[in-house]
N, C-alpha and C positions, 0 to 999 in steps of 0.2 A: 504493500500500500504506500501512497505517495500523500503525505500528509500537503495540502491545500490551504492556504489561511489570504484570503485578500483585507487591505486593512482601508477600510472607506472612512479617508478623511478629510479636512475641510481646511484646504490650504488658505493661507493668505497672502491674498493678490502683491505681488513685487518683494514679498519679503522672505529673500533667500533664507537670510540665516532665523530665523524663526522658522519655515516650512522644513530647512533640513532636519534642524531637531526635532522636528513634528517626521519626519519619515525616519531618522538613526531611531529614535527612539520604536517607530511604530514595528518597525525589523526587528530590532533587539528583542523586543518581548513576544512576536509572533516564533522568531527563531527556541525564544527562551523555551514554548510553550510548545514546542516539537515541530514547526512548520518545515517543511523541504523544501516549499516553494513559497514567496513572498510578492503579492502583487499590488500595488498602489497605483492611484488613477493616474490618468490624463494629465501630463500637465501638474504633476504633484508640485513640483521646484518652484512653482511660478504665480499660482493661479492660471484663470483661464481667458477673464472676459479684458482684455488688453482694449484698451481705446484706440494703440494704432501699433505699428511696427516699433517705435522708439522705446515703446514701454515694453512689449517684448521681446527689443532688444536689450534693453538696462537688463532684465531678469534672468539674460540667456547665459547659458553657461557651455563650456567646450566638453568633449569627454574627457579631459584629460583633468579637469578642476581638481584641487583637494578634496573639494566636498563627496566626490567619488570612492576616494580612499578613504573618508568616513564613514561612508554606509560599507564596503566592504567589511571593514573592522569588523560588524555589526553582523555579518551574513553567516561567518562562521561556515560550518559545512553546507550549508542549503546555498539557495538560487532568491534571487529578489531580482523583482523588475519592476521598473517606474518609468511614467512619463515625464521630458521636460523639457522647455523650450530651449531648441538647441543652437548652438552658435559654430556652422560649420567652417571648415578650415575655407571654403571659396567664400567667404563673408555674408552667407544667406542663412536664414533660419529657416530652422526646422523645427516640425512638431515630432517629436521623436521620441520612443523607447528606450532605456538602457536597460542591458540585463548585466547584474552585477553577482559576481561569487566573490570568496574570501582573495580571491586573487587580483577581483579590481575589473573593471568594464571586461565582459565578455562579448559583447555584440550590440550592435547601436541598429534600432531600423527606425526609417525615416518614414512616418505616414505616408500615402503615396494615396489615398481618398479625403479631400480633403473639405471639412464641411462650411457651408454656410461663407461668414466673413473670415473663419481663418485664410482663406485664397488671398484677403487683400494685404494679410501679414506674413505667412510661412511660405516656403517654396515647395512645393510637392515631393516624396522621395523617389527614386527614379530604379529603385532595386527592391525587388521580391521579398516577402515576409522570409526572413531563416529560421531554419527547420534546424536546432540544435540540440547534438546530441550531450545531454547531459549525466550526471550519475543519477538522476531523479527520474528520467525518462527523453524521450523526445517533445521539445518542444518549440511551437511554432510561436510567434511575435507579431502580432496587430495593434492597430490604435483603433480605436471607437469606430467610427465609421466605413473600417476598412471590412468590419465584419458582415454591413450589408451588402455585399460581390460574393455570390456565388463563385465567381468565378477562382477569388482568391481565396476560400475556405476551401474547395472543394485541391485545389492546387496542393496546399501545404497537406492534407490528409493523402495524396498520390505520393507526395514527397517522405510518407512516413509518420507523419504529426501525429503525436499519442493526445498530445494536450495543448489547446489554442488557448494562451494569452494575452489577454487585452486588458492595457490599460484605458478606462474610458471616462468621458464627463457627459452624462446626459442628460441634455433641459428638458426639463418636465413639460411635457405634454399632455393634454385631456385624453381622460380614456373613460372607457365604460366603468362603472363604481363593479369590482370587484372582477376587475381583468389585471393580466400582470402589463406594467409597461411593455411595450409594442419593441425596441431593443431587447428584452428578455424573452419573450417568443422566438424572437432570431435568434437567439443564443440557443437555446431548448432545438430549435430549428434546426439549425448548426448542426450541434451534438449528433440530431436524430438520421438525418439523411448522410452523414459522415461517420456516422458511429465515431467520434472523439470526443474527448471531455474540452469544455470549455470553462474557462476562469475570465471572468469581466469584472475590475475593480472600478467600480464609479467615485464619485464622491461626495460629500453632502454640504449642505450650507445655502448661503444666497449670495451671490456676488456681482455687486453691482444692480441691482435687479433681478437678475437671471437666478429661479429654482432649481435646483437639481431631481434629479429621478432619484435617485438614494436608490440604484436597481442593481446594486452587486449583487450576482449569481453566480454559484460552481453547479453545473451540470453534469450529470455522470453521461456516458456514452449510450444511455439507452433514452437521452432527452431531457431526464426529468431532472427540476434543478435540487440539488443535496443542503444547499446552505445557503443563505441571502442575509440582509441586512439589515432593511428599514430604510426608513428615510433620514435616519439621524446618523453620527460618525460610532465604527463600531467596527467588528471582526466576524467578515465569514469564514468559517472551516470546515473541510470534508475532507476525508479521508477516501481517496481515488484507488482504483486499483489500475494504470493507467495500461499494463497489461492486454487487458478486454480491448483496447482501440485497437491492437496487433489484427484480429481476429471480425471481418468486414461479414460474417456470414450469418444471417439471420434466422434461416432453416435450412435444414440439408441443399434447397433448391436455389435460397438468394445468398446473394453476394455483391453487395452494395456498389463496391468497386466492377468485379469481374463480370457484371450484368450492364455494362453502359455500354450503350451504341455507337461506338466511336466514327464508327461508320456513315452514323447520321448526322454527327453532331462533333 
C-alpha cells in the first residue's frame, strides 16, 4: 500500500516566506504521520489570483531556490509535490509542479492547459506530463486543468501511470445541492475509464474574491473517491494499493487499454 495524504491549504497571496512555512510545515507532519506521497495545491508558493504578470512575477521562484532544499529536508523518505509560480531560466513564467524527494527537485512540469486569465500571465508548458518512476510507485504530474484532456490522462496511463497527480485551485462553481463538484467527477472519471488512482490537492480560503471548491479527492482505480476534504484547510488520506492500476482488465473479456480501436481512432 502507498500511503496518500494531500494537504489543502490556504496560501497567502505574494507571501513567500509565510506560505513556505505553511507547506515545510504541512510535509513535515503528513510525512511524520506515514504519508509516501505528499501533494499541495496549485500554486501553493504564491497564491493564485495575481492582478497581473508583475505580481506573479515578485512571487516566482526558480527551481533551484533554497526554499526547495527546505521542503526537501522535510520529505525525508516519501515524495511531495506542489504547485508554484515558476521563474524559468528563458525569463517567462510558468505555472508549474515540483516534485520534490529528500534529494531536492526531482522533476519540474510546466502546465501546458492553461485556464481562464492565467494565459494573460504564464507561458504555456510545451513538454508532456512525466510519468516517474519512483520507490512509491509510478507517477504521473498534472496541474488543474490539465486533467480535463482526455487526451492527456489517457496518454500518461499508456505510458505506465499507476497514480495521476494534480496539484489544483478550483473556483467554486454552482452545482446541484448534493452533487460533488463537477472537477471531482473528472477525477472519479479519470480513475474509472483508466483504471489509475488519482490524487487532486485543491485548496481552500477566498482570495481576492475568488471561492474555492475545497474539492481534494484520492480516488482509488475503480473511480470511487477514498478521502476528501471539505471546504475548509485540512488532510486527505488513503491508503492506495497502486499495484491494481498494473492490471487494465475488468473481466476475463475487457481490457480497458487492449480493447481500443486504434484503428479508428
Amino acid at each position: 500500500m502507498t500511503r496518500i495524504a494531500c494537504c489543502q491549504l490556504d496560501p497567502v497571496l505574494g507571501d513567500l516566506d509565510a506560505n513556505s512555512e505553511l507547506i515545510g510545515s504541512a510535509v513535515a507532519e503528513a510525512v511524520r504521520d506515514g504519508a509516501d506521497i505528499v501533494v499541495l495545491p496549485e500554486l501553493a508558493t504564491s497564491g493564485y489570483m495575481f492582478a497581473d504578470e508583475g505580481e506573479a512575477r515578485a512571487a516566482a521562484l526558480s527551481p533551484s531556490a533554497p526554499h526547495f532544499t527546505k521542503w526537501a529536508d522535510a520529505v525525508g523518505d516519501s515524495l511531495a509535490v506542489l504547485g508554484f509560480s515558476e521563474l524559468g531560466e528563458d525569463g517567462n513564467l510558468y505555472n508549474s509542479a515540483a516534485v520534490i524527494d529528500a534529494g531536492g527537485v526531482v522533476a519540474i512540469y510546466r502546465k501546458t492547459h492553461l485556464w481562464d486569465r492565467e494565459r494573460l500571465i504564464f507561458t504555456p508548458g510545451s513538454q508532456r506530463p512525466p510519468v516517474l518512476q519512483t520507490p512509491h510507485g509510478l507517477v504521473a504530474v498534472m496541474v488543474c486543468y490539465d486533467l480535463e484532456f482526455g487526451e492527456l490522462t489517457r496518454q500518461v496511463t499508456v505510458g505506465g501511470a499507476e497514480l495521476i497527480v494534480a496539484p489544483v485551485n478550483w473556483p467554486l462553481f454552482p452545482r446541484p445541492e448534493g452533487e460533488r463538484p463537477g472537477e471531482v467527477i473528472t477525477a472519479m472519471s479519470t480513475a474509472r475509464l483508466n483504471r489509475v488512482a488519482v490524487a487532486a490537492c485543491d485548496r481552500a480560503g477566498v482570495e481576492r474574491g475568488q471561492e474555492w471548491t475545497g474539492g481534494t479527492a484520492i480516488v482509488d482505480q475503480n473511480g470511487w473517491v477514498v478521502a476528501s476534504v471539505g471546504s475548509g484547510v485540512g488532510r486527505a488520506v488513503a491508503d492506495v494499493d497502486l499495484a491494481l492500476s498494473r492490471d487494465k482488465k475488468l473481466t476475463e473479456h475487457v481490457d480497458l487499454l487492449a480493447d481500443r480501436r486504434l484503428d479508428l481512432y
